[in-house]
SEVEX-66784 format. One record per residue (C-alpha): residue in three letters; z, y, x. Coordinates in nm, 2 decimals, m for minus. Last residue first. Example, Ala and Ser with C-alpha at 12.3 -4.5 7.8 and 13.67 -1.06 7.14 Angstrom:
<rotors>
<rotor><rest>Ser</rest><z>0.71</z><y>m0.11</y><x>1.37</x></rotor>
<rotor><rest>Ala</rest><z>0.78</z><y>m0.45</y><x>1.23</x></rotor>
</rotors>
This chain:
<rotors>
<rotor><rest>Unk</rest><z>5.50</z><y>m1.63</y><x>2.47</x></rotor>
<rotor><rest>Unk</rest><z>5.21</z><y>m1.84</y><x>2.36</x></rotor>
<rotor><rest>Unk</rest><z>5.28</z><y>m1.94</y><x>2.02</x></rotor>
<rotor><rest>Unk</rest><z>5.30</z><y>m1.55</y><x>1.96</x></rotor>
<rotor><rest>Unk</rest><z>5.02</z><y>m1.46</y><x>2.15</x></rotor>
<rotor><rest>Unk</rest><z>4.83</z><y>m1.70</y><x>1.93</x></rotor>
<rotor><rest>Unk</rest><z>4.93</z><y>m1.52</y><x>1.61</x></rotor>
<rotor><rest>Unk</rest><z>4.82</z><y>m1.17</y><x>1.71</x></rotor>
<rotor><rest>Unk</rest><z>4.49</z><y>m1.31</y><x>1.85</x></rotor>
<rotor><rest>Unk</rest><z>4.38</z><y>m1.48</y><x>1.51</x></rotor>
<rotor><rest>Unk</rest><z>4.54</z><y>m1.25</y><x>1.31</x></rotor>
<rotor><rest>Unk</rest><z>4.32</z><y>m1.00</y><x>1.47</x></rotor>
<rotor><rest>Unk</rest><z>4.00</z><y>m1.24</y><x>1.45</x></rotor>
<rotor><rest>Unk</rest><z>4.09</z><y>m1.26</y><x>1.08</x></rotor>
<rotor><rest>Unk</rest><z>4.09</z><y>m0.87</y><x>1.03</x></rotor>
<rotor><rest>Unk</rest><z>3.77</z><y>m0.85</y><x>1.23</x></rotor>
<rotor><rest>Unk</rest><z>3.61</z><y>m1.08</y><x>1.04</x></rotor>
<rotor><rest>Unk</rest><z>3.70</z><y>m0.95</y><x>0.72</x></rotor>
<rotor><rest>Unk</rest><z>3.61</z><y>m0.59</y><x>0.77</x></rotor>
<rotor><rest>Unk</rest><z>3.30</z><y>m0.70</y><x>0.93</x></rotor>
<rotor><rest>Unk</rest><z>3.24</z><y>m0.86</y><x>0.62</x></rotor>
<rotor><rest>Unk</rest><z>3.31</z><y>m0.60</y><x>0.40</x></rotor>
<rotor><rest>Unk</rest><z>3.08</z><y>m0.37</y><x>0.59</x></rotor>
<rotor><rest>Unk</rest><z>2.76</z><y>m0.64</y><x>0.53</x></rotor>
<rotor><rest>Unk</rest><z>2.83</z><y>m0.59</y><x>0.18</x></rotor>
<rotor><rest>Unk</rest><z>2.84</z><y>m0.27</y><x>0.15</x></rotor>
<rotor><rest>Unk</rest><z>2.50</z><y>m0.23</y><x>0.34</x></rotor>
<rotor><rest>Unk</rest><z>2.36</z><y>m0.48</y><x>0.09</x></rotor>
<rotor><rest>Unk</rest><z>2.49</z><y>m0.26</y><x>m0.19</x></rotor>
<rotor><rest>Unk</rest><z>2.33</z><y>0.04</y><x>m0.01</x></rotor>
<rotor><rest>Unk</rest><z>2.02</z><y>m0.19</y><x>0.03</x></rotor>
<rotor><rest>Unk</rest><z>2.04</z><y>m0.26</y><x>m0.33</x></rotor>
<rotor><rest>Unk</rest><z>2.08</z><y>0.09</y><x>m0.43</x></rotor>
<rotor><rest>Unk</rest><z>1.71</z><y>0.15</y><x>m0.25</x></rotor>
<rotor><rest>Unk</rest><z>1.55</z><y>m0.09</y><x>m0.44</x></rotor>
<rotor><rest>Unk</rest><z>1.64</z><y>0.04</y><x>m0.76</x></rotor>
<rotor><rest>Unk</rest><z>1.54</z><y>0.40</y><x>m0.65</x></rotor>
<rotor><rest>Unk</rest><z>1.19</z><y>0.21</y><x>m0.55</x></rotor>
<rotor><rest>Unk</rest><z>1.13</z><y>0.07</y><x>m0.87</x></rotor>
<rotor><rest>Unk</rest><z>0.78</z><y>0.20</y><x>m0.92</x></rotor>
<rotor><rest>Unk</rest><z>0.87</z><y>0.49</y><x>m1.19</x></rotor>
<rotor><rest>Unk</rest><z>0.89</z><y>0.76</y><x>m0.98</x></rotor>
<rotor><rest>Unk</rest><z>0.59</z><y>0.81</y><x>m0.67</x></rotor>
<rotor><rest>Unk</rest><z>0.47</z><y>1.12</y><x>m0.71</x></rotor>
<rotor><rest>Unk</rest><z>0.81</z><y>1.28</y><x>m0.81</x></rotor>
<rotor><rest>Unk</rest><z>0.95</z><y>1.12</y><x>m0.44</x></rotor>
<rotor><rest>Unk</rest><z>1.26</z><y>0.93</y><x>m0.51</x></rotor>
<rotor><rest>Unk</rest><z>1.58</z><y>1.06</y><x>m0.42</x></rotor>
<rotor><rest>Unk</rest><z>1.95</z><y>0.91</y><x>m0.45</x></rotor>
<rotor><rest>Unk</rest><z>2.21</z><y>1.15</y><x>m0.27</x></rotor>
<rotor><rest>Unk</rest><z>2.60</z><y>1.13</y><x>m0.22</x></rotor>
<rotor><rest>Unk</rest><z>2.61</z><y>0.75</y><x>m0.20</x></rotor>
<rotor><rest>Unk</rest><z>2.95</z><y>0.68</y><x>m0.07</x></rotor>
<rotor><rest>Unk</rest><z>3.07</z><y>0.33</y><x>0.11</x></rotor>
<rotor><rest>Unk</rest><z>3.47</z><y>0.29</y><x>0.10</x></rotor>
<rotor><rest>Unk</rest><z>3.69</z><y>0.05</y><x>0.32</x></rotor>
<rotor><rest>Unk</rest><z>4.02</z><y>0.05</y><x>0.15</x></rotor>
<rotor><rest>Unk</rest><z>4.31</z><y>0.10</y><x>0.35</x></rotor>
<rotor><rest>Unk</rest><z>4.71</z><y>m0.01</y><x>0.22</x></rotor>
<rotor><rest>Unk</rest><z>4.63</z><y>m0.37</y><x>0.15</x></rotor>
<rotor><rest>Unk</rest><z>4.90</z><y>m0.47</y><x>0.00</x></rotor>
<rotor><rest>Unk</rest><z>4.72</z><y>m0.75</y><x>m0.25</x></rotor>
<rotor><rest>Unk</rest><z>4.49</z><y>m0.48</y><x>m0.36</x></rotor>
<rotor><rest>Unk</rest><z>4.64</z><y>m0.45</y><x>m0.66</x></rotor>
<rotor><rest>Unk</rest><z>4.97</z><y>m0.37</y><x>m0.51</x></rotor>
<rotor><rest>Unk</rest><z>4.82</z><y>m0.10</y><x>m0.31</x></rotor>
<rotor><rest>Unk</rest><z>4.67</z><y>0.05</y><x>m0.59</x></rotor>
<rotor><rest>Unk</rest><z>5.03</z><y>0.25</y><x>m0.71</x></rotor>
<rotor><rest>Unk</rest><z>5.05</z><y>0.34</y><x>m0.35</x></rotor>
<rotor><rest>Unk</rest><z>4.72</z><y>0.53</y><x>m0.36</x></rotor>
<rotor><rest>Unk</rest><z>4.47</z><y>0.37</y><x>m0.15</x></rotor>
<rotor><rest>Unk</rest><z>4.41</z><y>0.51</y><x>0.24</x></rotor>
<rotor><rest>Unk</rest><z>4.01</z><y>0.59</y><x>0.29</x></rotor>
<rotor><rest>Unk</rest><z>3.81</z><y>0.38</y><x>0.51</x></rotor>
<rotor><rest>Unk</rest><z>3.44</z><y>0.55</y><x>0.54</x></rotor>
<rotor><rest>Unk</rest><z>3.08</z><y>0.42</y><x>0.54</x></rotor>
<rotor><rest>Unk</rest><z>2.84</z><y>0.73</y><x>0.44</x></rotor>
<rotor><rest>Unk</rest><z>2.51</z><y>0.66</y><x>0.28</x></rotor>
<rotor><rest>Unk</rest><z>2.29</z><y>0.90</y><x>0.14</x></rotor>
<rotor><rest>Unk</rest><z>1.94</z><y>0.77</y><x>0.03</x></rotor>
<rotor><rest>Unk</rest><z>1.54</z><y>0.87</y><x>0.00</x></rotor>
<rotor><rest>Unk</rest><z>1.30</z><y>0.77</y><x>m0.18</x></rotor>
<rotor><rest>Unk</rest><z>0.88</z><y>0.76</y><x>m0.09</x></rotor>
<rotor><rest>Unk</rest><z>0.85</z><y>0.83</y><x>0.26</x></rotor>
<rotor><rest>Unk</rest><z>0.52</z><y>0.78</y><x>0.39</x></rotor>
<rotor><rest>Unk</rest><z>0.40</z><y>0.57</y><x>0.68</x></rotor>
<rotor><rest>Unk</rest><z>0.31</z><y>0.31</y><x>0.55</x></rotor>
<rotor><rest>Unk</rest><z>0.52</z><y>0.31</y><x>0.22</x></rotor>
<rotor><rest>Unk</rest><z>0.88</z><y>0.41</y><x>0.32</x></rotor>
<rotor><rest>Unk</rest><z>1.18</z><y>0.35</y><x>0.17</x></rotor>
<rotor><rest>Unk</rest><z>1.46</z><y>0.55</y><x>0.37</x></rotor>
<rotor><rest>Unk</rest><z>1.81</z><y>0.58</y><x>0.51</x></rotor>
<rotor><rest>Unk</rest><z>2.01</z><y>0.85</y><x>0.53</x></rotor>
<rotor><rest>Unk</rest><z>2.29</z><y>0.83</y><x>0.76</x></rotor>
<rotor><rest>Unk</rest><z>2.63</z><y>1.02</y><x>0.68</x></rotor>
<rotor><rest>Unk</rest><z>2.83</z><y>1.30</y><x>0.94</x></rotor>
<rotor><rest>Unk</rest><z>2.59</z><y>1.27</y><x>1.22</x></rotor>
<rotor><rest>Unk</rest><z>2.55</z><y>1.62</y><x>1.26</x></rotor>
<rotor><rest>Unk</rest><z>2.15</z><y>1.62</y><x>1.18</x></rotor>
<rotor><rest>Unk</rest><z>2.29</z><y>1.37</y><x>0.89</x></rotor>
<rotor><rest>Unk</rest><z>2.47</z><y>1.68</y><x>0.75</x></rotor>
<rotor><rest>Unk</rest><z>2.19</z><y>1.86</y><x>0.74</x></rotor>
<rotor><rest>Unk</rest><z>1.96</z><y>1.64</y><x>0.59</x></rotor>
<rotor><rest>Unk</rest><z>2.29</z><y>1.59</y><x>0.34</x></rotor>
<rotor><rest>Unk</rest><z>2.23</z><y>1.99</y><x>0.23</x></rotor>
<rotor><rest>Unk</rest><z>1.85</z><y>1.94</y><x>0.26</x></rotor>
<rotor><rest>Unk</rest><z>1.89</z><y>1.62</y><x>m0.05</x></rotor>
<rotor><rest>Unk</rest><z>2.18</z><y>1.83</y><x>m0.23</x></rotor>
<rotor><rest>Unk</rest><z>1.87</z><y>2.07</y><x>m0.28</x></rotor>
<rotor><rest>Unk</rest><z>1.62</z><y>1.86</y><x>m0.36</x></rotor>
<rotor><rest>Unk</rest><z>1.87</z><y>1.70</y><x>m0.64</x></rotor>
<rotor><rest>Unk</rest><z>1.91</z><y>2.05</y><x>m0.77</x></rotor>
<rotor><rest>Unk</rest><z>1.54</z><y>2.16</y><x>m0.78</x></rotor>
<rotor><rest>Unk</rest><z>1.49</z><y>1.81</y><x>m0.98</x></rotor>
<rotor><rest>Unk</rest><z>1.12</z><y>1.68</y><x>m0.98</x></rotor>
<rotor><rest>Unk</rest><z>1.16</z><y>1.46</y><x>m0.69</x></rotor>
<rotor><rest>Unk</rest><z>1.06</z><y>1.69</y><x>m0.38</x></rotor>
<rotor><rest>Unk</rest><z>0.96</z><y>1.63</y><x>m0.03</x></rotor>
<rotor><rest>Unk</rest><z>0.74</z><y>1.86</y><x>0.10</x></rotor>
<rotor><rest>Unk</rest><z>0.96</z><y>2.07</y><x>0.26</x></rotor>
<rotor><rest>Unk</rest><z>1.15</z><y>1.79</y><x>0.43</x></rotor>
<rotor><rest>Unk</rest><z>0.90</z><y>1.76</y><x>0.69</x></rotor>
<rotor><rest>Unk</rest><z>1.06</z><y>1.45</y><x>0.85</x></rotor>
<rotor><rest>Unk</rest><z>1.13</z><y>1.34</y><x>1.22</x></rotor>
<rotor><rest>Unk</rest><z>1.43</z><y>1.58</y><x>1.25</x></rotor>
<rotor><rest>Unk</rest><z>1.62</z><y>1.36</y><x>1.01</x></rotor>
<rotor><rest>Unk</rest><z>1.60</z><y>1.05</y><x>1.16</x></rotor>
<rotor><rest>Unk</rest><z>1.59</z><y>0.83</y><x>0.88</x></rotor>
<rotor><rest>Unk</rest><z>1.74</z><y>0.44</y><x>0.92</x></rotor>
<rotor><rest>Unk</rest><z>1.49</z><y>0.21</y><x>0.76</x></rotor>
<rotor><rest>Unk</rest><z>1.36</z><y>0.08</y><x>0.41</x></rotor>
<rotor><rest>Unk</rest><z>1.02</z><y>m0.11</y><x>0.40</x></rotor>
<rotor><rest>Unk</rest><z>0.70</z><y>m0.06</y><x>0.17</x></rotor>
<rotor><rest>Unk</rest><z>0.39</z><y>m0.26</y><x>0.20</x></rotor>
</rotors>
């Protein structure tokens, strides 16, 4: 059975880890470390108790370009999620687990948005009641 959860970095042995590409491994310590500072979360699939593939998610809201704005109906901040890392164990490639693992980023996406969206109504919510109020 496999399942995907929030990676605590100092609970791994990153040293055995490795997918087959000496540059991928080493972007994966470099966002270990970063995720030790609390700067992106890494989130795993796991099989029992083994990680299998690992990912790099980091939720930001960056300021759009002024000639986006206007395609983004004037919004002037665009919520952003970055996947600086995809890894999948060498030993276990090939068994869909790097496709599962960008659908829980898009989920994670998806579940930003939202937020996004319910917040922004609930402040034009608040903001327009205070005006029929006073």
């Amino acid at each position: 059975m496999t399942e995907i959860r929030i990676i605590t970095p100092q609970s791994e042995s990153w040293g055995d880890f490795q997918c087959g590409d000496p540059r991928i491994d080493r972007k994966l310590l470099a966002e270990v470390e970063q995720a030790k500072k609390n700067l992106v979360r890494l989130h795993g699939l796991y099989e029992g108790d083994r990680l299998q593939a690992v990912i790099s998610l980091e939720a930001s809201v960056l300021q759009a370009p002024t000639e986006v704005i206007a395609k983004l109906g004037g919004r002037e901040r665009v919520s952003t999620l970055h996947i600086e890392v995809l890894s999948v164990r060498k030993s276990a490639q090939g068994r869909g687990y790097g496709r599962t693992l960008l659908r829980h980023a898009l989920r994670q996406a998806e579940a930003v948005v939202v937020r996004k969206i319910l917040q922004a109504t609930f402040e034009d919510s608040v903001a327009a009641s205070s005006l029929t109020q006073g």
